[in-house]
N, C-alpha and C positions, 0 to 999 in steps of 0.2 A: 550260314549264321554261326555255326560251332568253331567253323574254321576263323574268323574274326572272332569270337570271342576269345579263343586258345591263343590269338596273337595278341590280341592287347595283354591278354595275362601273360605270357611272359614277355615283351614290354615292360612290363609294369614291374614284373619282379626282379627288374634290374635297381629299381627305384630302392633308395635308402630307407623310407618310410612304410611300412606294411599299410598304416592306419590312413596314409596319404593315399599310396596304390589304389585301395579299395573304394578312397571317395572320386578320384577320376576314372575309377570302372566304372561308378555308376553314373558318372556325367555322361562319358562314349557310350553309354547302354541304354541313351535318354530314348523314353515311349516313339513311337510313330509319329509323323505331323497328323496331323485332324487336316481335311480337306474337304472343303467349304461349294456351297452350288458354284461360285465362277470359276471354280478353279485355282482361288488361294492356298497357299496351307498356311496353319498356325499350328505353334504349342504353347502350351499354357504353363509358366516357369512359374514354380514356387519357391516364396521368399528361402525355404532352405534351401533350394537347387542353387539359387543364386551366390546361397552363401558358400557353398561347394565349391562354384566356380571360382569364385575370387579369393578362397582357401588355395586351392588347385594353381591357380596362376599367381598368386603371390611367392609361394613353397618353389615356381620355379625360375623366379624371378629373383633382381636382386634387389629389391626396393621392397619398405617394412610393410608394405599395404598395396596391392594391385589394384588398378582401379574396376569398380562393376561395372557389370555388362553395362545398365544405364547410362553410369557417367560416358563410355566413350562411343555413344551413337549420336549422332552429328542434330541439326537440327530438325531436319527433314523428317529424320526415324521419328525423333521424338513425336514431331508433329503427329505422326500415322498412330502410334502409341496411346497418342490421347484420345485420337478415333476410337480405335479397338478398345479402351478400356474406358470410356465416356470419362475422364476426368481431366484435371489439369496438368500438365507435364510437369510441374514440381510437386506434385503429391503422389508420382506415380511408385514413389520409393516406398510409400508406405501401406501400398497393396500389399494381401498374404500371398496375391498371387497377379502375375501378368499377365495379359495374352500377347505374344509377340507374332511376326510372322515367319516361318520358317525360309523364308527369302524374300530380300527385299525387294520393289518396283515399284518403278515412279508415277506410274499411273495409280492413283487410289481407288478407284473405282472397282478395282480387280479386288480389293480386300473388301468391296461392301456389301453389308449382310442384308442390303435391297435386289429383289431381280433388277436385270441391266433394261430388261422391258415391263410395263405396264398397259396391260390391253386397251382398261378399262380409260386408261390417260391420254388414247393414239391422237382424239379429236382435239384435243384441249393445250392449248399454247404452254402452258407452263401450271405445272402441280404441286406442289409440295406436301409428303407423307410423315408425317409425326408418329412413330407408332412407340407407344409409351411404356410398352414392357420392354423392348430391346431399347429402350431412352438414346434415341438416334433418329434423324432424320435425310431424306430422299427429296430431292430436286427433281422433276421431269420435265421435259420439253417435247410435246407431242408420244406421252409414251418411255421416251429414252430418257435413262438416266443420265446427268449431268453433274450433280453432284451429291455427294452423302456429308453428314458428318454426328458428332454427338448431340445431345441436347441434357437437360435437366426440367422436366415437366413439376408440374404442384405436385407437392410434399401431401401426403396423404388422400393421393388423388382429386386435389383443386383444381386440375386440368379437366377438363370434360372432352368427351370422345363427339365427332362429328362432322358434320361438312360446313368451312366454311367457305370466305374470301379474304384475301388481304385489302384490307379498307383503306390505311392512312398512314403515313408514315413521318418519322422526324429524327434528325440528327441527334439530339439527344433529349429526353424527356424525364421529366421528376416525377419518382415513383408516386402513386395518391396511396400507396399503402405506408410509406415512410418519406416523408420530404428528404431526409440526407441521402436519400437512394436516387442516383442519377443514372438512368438507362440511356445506355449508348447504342445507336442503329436498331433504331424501336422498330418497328413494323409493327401494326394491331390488327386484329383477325378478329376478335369480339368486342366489338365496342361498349355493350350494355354491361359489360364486367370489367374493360379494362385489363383484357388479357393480350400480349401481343409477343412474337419474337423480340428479342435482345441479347446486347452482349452483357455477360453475366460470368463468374467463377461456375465452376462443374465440381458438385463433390461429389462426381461416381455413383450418383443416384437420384431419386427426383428430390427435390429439395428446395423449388421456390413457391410464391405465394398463389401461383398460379399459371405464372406466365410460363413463356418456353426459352429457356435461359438458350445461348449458343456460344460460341468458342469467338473471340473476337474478330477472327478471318472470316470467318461463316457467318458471322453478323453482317459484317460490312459489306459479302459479296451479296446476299438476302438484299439487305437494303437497298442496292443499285439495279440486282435483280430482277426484282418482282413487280408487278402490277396494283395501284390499288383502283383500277378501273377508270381515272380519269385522262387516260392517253392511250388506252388499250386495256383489250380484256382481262379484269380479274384477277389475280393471280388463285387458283383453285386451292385450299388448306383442309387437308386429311385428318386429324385426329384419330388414331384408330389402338381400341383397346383400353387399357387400366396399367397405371404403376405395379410391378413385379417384384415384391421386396427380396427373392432369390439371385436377383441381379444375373437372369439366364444366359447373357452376353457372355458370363466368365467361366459357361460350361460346354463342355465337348460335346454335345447335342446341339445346343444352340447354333455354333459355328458350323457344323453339318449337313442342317437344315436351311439356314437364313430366316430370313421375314415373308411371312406368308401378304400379301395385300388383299385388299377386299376387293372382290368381284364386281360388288356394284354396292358405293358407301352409300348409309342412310341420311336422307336430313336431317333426323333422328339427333336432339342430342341427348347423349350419354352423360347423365349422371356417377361418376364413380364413387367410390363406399370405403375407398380403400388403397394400401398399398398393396392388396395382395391380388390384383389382377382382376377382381370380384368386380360390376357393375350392373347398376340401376338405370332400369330405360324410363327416360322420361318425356312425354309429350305436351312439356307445359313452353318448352320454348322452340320452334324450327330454324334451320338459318339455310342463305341463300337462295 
């Protein structure tokens, strides 16, 4: 380690700029990856690391402005982008902070912060896991995962935690909470409240009326998906947990660890109190 340090610095002190030198020391001096249960890594780039870099590469550049790391990652990155950072890929500029992955692969699965198994799911044709502090969701088919992606759960915890089914489904359906709100690849899971999956914007945290907003790919694949019991069994719907207003996704623990799943979820549903994880158990309503 001293030995590369000692060569980038003189490297560097060929460079015309001291005040330059010193800001691409500390880009090649960037922390460790964090590496995740499957075996991803990520790091988590701050809006001034970024602004480092495109200081750093403009200075060697001959163009007035180099483009950021952002603009030149293709479509695919971006996509995985808005996984790891549960929001929309045009707002991700205005994170104070990203999580990227220290290498990229095309397999997504490898960067999800769900286990790749599910014991509890081995019997069960198809599952899907919503867990509302990590604001993301898990696909299973008998147990294995199939697919991950972000969500956006109720805004002050209007999501309730618990076991349902996917009931009903329609190509697109007008919101009963706003008629100008038209949800595209609805799937409903509580009928009695009119909570369902939908394609919906993501602002990087929970922020709908109740429902479980999803990315418009993850919408549409949900909807062709899933089951609502009248051609086959059920599709099984987790809820598990309360909204996390520390948004733990965008800490180096979180990514460390993953998402823990329940051993064996309750009928139980979960009244939540909150964005801050907190929740009320209540036995005034069962489902499934």
């Amino acid at each position: 380690m001293k030995q590369s340090f000692w060569l980038i610095t003189f490297l560097l002190s060929a460079l015309p700029s001291l005040s330059f030198a010193q800001e691409l020391a500390s880009v090649a001096l960037a922390p460790d990856a964090i590496v995740a249960p499957n075996g991803a890594s990520f790091v988590i780039e701050s809006r001034a690391a970024q602004n480092r870099i495109r200081k750093a590469r403009t200075h060697l550049s001959s163009s007035a402005s180099a483009p950021s790391r952002l603009e030149e990652l293709n479509a695919s990155q971006i996509a995985l982008l808005e996984k790891l950072n549960r929001i929309d890929g045009p707002r991700l500029k205005r994170l104070n902070a990203v999580v990227m992955p220290a290498g990229w692969a095309d397999d997504e699965l490898i960067f999800s912060p769900f286990p790749q198994e599910y014991g509890w799911a081995a019997s069960t044709p198809q599952t899907i896991v919503v867990d509302q502090a990590a604001q993301a969701f898990g696909a299973y088919e008998f147990g294995q995962l199939v697919r991950w992606g972000p969500v956006s759960t109720g805004e002050g915890g209007k999501t309730p935690a618990g076991l349902f089914e996917l009931s009903w489904r329609s190509r697109g359906h007008t919101s009963s909470v706003d008629p100008s709100w038209y949800l595209e690849w609805y799937f409903n899971f509580l009928p009695t409240r009119g909570i369902a999956f939908h394609q919906y914007s993501l602002p990087g945290r929970a922020g709908s009326h109740g429902c479980v907003r999803l990315l418009q790919r993850d919408a549409e694949w949900l909807y062709n998906w899933g089951h609502d019991g009248t051609d086959a069994e059920a599709t099984t719907v987790i809820v598990q947990g309360c909204p996390d207003a520390s948004k733990p996704w965008q800490s180096a623990d979180f990514l460390r660890t993953g998402i823990s799943l329940q051993e064996s979820p309750s009928p139980t549903m979960i009244e939540c109190t909150g964005s801050s994880g907190a929740a009320a158990s209540s036995s005034r309503k069962t489902v499934r």
